[in-house]
N, C-alpha and C positions, 0 to 999 in steps of 0.2 A: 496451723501453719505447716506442722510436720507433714500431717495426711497431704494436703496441699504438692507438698516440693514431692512426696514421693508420685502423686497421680500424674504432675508435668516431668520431673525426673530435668535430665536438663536437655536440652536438643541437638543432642551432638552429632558433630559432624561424621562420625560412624554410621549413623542411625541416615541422614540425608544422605548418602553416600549410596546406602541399600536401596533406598528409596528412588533414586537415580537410578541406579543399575538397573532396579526391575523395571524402569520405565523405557529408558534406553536400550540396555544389551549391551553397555558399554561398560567394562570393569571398573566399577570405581575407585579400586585400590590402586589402579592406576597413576601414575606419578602427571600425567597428562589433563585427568579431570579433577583428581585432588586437587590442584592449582589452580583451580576454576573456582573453587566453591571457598566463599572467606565470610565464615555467618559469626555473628556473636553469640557465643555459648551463655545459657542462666545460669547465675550459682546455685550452687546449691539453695543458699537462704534468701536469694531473690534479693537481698538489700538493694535498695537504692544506690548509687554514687557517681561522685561528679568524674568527666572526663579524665580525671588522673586515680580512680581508682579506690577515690575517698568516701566512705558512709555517709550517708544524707540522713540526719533523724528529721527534718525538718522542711520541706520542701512544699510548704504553704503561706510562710511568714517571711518576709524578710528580714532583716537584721536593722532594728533602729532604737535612737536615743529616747527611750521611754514608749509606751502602748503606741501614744498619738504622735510622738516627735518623729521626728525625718528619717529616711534611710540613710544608713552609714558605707558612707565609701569601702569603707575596709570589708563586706560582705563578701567576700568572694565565690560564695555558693549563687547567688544574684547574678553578680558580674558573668559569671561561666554560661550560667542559663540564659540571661538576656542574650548575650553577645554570640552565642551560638546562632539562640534565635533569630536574629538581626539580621545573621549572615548566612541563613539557611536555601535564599535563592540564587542562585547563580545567574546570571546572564543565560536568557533562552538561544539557543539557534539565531541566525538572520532569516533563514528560509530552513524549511522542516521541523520547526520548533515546535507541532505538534504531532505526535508519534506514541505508537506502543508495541512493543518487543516480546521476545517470545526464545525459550531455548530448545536447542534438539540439537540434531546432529545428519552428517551428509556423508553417504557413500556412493564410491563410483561402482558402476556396472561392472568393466572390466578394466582391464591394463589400458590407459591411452600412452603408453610409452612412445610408438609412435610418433607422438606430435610433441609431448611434453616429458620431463624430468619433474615436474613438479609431483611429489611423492604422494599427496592427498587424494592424485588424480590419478597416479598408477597402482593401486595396491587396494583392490576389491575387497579385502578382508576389514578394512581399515574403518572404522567410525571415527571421524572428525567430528568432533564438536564445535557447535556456531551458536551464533547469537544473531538475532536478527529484528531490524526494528525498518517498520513499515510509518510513514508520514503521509500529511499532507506535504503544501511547497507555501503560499504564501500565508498563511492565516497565523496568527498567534497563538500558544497555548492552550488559551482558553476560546477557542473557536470550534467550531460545529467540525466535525468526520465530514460533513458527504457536501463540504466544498465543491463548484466544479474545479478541479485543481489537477495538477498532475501527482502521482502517487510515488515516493522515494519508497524503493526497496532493496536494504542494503545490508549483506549480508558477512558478518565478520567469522572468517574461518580460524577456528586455532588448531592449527596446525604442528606439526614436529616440526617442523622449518622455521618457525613461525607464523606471526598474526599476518593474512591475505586477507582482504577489504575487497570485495565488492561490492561497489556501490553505485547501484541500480536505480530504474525507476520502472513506472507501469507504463511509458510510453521508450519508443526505440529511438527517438529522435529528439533533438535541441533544439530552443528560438534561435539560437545566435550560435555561430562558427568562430567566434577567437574569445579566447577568455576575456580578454580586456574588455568587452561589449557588458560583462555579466551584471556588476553593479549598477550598468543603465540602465540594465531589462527589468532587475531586479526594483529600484528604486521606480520602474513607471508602474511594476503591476503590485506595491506595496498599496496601500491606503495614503491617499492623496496628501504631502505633506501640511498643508493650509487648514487642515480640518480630522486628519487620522482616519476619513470616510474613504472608501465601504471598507470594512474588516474583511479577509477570507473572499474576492471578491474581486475577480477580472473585468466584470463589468465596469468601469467608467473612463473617462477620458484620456486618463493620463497612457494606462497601456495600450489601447488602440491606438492612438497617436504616435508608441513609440513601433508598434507593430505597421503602421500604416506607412511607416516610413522605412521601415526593414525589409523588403519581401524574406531575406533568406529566414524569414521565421513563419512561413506561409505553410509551411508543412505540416511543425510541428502544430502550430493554429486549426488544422484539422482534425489533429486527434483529442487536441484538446476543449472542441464544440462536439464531437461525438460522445457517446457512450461511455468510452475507454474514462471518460474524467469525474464518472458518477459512478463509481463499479458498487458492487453490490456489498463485498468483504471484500476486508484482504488475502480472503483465503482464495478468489474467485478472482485473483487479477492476476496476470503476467508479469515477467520481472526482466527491461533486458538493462545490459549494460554498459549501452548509446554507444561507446566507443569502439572501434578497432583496435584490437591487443595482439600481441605476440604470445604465438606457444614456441618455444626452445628445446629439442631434444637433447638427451646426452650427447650423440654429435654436432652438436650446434647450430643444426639443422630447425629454420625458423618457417612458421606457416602465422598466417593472418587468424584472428578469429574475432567472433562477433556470439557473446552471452544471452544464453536465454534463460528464461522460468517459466516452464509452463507448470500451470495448476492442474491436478488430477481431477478437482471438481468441475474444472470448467471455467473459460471467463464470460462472467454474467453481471449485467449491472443494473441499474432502477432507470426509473424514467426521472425527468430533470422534477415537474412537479413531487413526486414522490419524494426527493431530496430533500427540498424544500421541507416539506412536511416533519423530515423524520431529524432536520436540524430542531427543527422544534420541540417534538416530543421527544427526542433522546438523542443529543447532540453527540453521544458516549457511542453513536450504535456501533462504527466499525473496533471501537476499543473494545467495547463487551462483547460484540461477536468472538472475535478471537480471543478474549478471554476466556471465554464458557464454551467454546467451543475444546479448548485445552482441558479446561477441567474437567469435562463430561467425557471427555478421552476421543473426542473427532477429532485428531493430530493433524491437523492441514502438512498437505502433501504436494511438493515441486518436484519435480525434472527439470535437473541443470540441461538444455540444451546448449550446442556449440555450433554455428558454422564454420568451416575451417576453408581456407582460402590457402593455393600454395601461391607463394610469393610472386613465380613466375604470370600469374593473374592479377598483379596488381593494377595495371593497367589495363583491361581489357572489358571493360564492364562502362556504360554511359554515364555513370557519377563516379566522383573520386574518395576509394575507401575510408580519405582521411577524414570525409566530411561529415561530421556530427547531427546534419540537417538531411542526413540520406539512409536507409534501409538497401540491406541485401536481401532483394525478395528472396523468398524462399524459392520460386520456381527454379529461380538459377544456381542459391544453394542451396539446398536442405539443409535442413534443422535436426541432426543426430542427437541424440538424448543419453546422456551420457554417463547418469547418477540420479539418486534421487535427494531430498531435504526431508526429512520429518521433525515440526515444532513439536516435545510434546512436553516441556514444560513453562509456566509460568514464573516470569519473574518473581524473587522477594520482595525485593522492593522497588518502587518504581524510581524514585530519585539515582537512587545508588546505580543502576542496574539501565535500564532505558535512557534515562537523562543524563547519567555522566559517560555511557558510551560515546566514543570515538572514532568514526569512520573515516578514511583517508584513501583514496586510490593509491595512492604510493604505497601503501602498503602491499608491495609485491612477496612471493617466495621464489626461490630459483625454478626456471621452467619458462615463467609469466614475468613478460616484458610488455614495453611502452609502444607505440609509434607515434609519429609529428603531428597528431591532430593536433590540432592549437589550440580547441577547448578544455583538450584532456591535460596537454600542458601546463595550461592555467590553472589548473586543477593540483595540481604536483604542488603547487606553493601553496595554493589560498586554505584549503583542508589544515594542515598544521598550523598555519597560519592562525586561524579561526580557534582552533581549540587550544593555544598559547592564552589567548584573552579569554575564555570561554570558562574552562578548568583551572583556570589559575598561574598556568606557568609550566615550564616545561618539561615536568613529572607526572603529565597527567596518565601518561605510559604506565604508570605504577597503582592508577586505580585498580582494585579488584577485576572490573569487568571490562577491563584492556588488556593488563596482563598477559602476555602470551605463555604459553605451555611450556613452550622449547626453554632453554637458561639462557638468560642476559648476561654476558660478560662484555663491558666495554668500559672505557674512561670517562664517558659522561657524568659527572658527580655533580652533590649541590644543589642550587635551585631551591625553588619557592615549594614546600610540603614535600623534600626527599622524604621519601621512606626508605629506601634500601640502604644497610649500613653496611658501607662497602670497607673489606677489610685490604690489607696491604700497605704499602710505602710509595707506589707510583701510581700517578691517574696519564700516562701519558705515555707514547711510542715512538719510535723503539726504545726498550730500555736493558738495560742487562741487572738493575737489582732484583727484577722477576723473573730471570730468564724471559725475558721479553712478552711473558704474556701480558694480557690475551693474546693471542697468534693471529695473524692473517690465516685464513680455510683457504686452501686451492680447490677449483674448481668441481674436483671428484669427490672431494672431503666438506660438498655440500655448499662453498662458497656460490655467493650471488654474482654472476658474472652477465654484464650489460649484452645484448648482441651488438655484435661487431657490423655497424650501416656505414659504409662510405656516403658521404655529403661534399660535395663539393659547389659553393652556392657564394653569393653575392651578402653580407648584410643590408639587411632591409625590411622598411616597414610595407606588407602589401599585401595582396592573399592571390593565390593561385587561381586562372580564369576556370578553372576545372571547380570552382565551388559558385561559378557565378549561376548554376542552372537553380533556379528558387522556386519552381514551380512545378516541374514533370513528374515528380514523385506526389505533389499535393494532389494533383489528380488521379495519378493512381490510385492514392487513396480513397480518395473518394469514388470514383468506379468503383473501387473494389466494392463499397458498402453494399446492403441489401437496401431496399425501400423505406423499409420501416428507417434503419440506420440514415440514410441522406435525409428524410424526411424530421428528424431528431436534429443532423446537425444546420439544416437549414433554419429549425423555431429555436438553435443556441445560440447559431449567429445574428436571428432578431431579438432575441431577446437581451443578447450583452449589447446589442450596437443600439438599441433602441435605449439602452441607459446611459449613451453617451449623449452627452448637450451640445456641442458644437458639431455640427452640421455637416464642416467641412472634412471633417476627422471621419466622417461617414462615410463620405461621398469618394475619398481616398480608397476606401476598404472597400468601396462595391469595385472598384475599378480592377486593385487586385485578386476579389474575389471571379471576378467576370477574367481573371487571366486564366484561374483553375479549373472553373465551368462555369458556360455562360445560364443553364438554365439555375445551378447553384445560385450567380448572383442575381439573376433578374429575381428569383421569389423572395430573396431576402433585399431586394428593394421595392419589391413591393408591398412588403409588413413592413417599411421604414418608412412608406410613401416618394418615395423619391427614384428619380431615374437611375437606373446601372448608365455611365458615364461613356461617350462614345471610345476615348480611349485612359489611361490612365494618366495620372498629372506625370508632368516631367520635372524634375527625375523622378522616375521612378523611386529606386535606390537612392537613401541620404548618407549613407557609410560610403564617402567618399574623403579623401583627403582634402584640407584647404586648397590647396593647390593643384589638386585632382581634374581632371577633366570628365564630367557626368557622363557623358557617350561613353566611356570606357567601362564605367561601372555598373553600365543597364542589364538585368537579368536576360536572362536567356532561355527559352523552353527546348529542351533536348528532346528530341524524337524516342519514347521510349521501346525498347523490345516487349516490356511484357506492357500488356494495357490490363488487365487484371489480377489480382493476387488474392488468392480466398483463406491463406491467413491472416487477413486484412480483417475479416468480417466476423465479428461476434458469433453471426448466423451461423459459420458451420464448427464452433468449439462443440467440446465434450457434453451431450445430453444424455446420460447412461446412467446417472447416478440421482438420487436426492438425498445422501448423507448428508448430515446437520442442518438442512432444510426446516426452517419453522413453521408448521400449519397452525392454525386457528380451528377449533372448534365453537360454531355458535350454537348455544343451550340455554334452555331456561328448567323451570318446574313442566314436568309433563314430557320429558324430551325420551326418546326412544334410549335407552338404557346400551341396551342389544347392540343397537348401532356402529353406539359411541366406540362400545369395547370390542369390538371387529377391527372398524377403519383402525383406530389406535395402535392394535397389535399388529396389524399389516404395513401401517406408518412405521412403527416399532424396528421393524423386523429390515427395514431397508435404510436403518440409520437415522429416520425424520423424528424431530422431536412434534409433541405437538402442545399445547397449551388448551382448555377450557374457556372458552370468553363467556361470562354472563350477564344477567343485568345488577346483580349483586357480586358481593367477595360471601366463602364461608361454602355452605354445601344448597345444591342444587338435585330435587328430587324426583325422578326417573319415573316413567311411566308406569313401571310395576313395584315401586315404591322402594327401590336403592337410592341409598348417599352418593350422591357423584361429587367430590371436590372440584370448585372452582380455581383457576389459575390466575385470572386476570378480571377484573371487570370492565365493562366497554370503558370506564369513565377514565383509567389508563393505561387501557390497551389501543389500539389503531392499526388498522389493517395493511398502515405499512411498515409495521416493524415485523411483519411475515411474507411467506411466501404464497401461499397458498391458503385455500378457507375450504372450509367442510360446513353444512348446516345437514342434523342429522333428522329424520322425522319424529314427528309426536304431534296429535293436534293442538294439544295443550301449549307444547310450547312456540311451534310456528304462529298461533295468536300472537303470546306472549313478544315475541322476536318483533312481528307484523307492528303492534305498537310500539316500538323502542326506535325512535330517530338514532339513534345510536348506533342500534342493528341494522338499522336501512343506511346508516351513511357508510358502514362499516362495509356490507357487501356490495355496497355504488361504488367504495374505490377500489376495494379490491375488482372489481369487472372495469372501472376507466385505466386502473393500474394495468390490464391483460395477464392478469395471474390464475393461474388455475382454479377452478370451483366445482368442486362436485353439492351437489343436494339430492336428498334422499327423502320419497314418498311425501309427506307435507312440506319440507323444508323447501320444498319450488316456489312457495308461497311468498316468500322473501324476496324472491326473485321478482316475482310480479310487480311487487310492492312499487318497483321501479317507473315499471309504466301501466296503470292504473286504467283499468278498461279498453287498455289498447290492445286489441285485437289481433292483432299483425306481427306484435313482438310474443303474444300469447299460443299463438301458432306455432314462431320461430321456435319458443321452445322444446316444443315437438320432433323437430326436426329431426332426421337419423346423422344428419352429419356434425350437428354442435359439439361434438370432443372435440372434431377440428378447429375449432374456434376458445378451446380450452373450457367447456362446460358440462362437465360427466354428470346424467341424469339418470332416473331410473325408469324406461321407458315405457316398462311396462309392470310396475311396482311390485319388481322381483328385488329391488336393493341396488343401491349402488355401484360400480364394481369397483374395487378399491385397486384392483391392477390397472385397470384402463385409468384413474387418478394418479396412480403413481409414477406413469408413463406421461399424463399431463405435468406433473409437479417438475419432471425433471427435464421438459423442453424449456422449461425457465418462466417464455411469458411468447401472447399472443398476439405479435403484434398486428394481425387480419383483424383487431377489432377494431383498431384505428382505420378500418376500410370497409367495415362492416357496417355497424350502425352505431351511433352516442345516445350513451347514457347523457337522458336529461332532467 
């Protein structure tokens, strides 16, 4: 026991503290991170004991009247342990209840004083520490990562001011413009109340029906049938933050702004089958990407971007800023980049830490303020609202991993799980037994001061004609795509509408589809079978008031200035890197040794992990008679939990491979998936394997141009080049082969 407690010692918070610093740069003696971190220290003697700090000798028996008689009420060691147990799940989420999180920390480039007072944002010396926790939106906990779903990305800053919430997603735009609409969206694109079917799962009747009847949710419906709703990680998706905000200077001087994330890797994502797939084989993938990606020290990397808008522009642009269903192309603002995010620790635990975090857009600092969008409004109540029932009650402010940095003084006491024992004689203001503290802060002395809007308006329930355009930016978007991209969101929108069973629910959505592009909707009616509609049902638009009259509330398509926008398009993100890139190596007995340990080192050297895939686990023996450890065996491995594949030569083992259905189904997806593939001297053999005496594709291989098509060969069996691979690995994937020719 002794040896024991001295080889674990106990793990104190000194020792994690160093271990931070060195990982951060951020002092951990720091009054600002110390406050962050609340671990339970070991005793020294490790004893067991119940929640009040009592020795357990016994923690396998319960307490009863004789060996065989009953258990005894009076157990309280039982009692303690069940009823913990009992109550050890909380109420998930309604939407993003499934998630995983990640710590690091955020500094800005330089001063933005300029536009903001907000201190985390003018003080380049400065490391903020964040916590940050990436979702799906409708699936449950126990549901599959690669959902087509939209991605929450939200990111809690602690700050010297305090806790700032930004809470993001992987798309820039909303279904719906007034918060009141949100519980309908929500409840149509839930699993069908009469049966709990489909889990994680936009396909069925209920949300296209609620969608077919919405247009102003036509927008967001096309990012969310493209690419953008399959991404590859979450290190590999963008983050903005839909709404329109205010930055505040020390003069009180306000400009408009609009949040962005771009990722240093790149946004990259899978093909829709490929999802499918890899729900199956490892429903965990985007949690354990970013896991292991933490651990193995590839700290996924953002840029906070900001468009900034002076106020005197609010009006001068074809949609209105307030509108949660519209983008500020870039063409008209640009996108400044303004700081950077680095994740580079892993939660302790994931209940405490991920699960009981709390994210709130209201959680502002002075600087950063509101405006009238009426989603974002909605938004101001339902957040607190939500984690009052969620966490328990109104102290959930006082978990560990909400906590803010800065000191709490205020009168708030009580409540369901107080922890803070607040000392003094008054909970209440003004008072003079305290000399009146806490104090109200003026403005200079860091107080939150609202900006001063003059409103001068009517009450009423209605929405502004300047959000009736539901459509001009949906096409935008779609122009903007590449081929391949349109071609992707055309077989999403047959594939969800082809799962709806009523007809008429169909026939509605070609209508609207054929408002955004007509050649959009005629191909996806005819994977539906059915005609695009001469014009669209009347009304259009069903958010109309009882008393409403419909011609008033019919969409409208605004003439737009830009007709393309190529931060729209996957196509032209960041391809310069393959940091934490997974490749696949296929081997057997007989495989060229030499090879392996070349490509490996050169993968190595530019960040890419790779893995061995063989036909067994255990060691696999090289052609000049080395141990090569296995990583994976095909039986569960699958070529889509990688990026890229290698097969090296040896005749020995290109047989070996050539027999293995396994092998061949394994480089059949990788080539339908468009992922890069190099093979070396026999390993082409693999390749043939595909099309069997076919002559034509056997040529093709030949070819001088096939890199272009993502297939690095050795043409002249001089070896691979693993540069010209590695320059494939980081275009992502190819989508000319879905124009080239099928694998069949």
């Amino acid at each position: 026991m002794k040896e024991r407690v001295e080889k674990i010692k106990y793990r104190k918070t000194s020792d994690i503290r160093a271990a931070d610093e060195e990982k951060t740069g951020i002092d951990s003696t720091n009054e600002k991170v110390s406050s962050l971190m609340h671990y339970t220290e070991l005793s020294a003697e490790e004893f067991l004991t119940t929640n009040q700090g009592i020795r357990v000798n016994d923690n396998h028996n319960s307490l009863k009247a004789g060996e065989r008689g009953p258990t005894l009420l009076e157990d309280f060691l039982f009692r303690e342990k069940i009823t913990h147990f009992d109550h050890e799940r909380i109420p998930e989420r309604v939407v993003h209840a499934r998630g995983a999180g990640a710590h690091g920390y955020f500094q800005v480039y330089k001063s933005m004083a300029k536009y903001t007072k907000a201190k985390f944002l003018t003080d380049p010396t400065e490391k903020t520490p964040v916590f940050v926790r990436f979702s799906t939106v409708a699936g449950s906990r126990g549901s599959t990562d690669l959902a087509r779903d939209v991605r929450g990305f939200a990111v809690k800053f602690y700050t010297k001011e305090g806790n700032y919430d930004l809470v993001a997603n992987n798309m820039p735009v909303f279904f719906i413009q007034d918060a009141i609409k949100f519980p309908d969206f929500v409840h149509a694109v839930k699993p069908e109340p009469h049966n709990e079917i489909p889990q994680a799962s936009s396909a069925h009747d209920t949300f296209w029906d609620f969608i077919s009847l919405t247009p102003e949710s036509m927008h967001m419906v096309m990012w969310l049938m493209s690419d953008r709703a399959i991404p590859r990680s979450f290190r590999m998706m963008e983050g903005f933050g839909v709404h329109t905000f205010r930055l505040i200077n020390e003069d009180g001087e306000s400009v408009f702004v609009k949040f962005h994330w771009k990722p240093l890797l790149g946004v990259h994502s899978v093909v829709w089958e490929e999802a499918q797939m890899i729900s199956g084989k490892d429903p965990d993938f985007h949690r354990r990407d970013l896991w292991k990606a933490i651990e193995t020290g590839a700290f996924p990397e953002w840029e906070l971007g900001v468009q900034i808008i002076p106020e005197d522009d609010e009006d001068k642009y074809e949609f209105d800023l307030l509108d949660p269903t519209k983008i500020v192309p870039e063409e008209l603002v640009p996108v400044q980049c303004i700081g950077k995010m680095t994740l580079n620790r892993n939660p302790d635990n994931f209940f405490a830490e991920t699960e009981q975090v709390a994210f709130h857009p209201g959680n502002v600092v002075p600087g950063i303020d509101f405006t009238n969008d009426p989603l974002l409004q909605g938004r101001l109540f339902s957040y607190i609202d939500t984690q009052l029932t969620r966490l328990g009650g109104p102290n959930f402010h006082e978990i560990p991993i909400n906590r803010p940095i800065a000191p709490v003084h205020n009168n708030q006491r009580d409540g369901h799980m107080r922890q803070t024992i607040n000392r003094g004689n008054t909970s209440y203001q003004p008072n003079t037994i305290e000399d009146g503290y806490p104090i109200q802060a003026k403005s200079v002395e860091g107080g939150f001061t609202s900006y001063t809007e003059r409103i001068e308006a009517n009450k009423i329930r209605g929405r502004s004609r300047s959000f009736f355009d539901h459509f001009s930016q949906a096409t935008l978007f779609y122009n903007s795509q590449s081929n391949a991209e349109k071609k992707h969101i055309i077989d999403a929108f047959s594939f969800e509408l082809g799962k709806v069973k009523r007809v008429e629910i169909r026939q509605r959505m070609l209508g609207l589809l054929n408002q955004v592009d007509e050649t959009l909707a005629t191909n996806v009616a005819d994977a539906l079978g059915l005609a695009v509609p001469g014009k669209p049902e009347y009304p259009m638009n069903h958010i109309i008031p009882a008393d409403g009259d419909p011609k008033e509330y019919q969409p409208v398509k605004v003439e737009q200035s830009i007709k393309r926008s190529e931060a729209l398009s996957m196509a032209n993100t960041v391809k310069n890197t393959i940091k934490s890139r997974q490749i696949a190596i296929l081997a057997a007995d007989g495989v060229d040794g030499y090879s392996i340990s070349q490509m490996k080192s050169a993968l190595a050297a530019e960040g890419a992990k790779t893995a061995i895939i063989a036909p067994t686990l255990g060691y696999i023996e090289s052609a000049t008679g080395e141990e090569i450890k296995v990583d994976m065996s095909f039986l569960t491995a699958a070529s889509v939990l990688f990026d890229a594949v290698y097969v090296p030569g040896g005749p020995k083992s290109s047989a070996s491979l050539k027999q293995s259905t396994y092998a061949i189904q394994f480089i059949y997806e990788a080539y339908k998936h468009c992922k890069a593939i190099a093979v070396d001297d026999e390993g082409v053999e693999l390749l043939k394997v595909l099309y069997p005496g076919n002559k034509t594709f056997s040529d093709t291989l030949q070819a001088t141009d096939l890199a272009a098509k993502g297939i690095i060969m050795n043409v002249n069996k001089k070896g691979v080049t693993s540069k010209d691979f590695i320059k494939a690995i980081a275009q992502h994937r190819f989508w000319i082969r879905e124009e080239f020719f099928a694998v069949v």
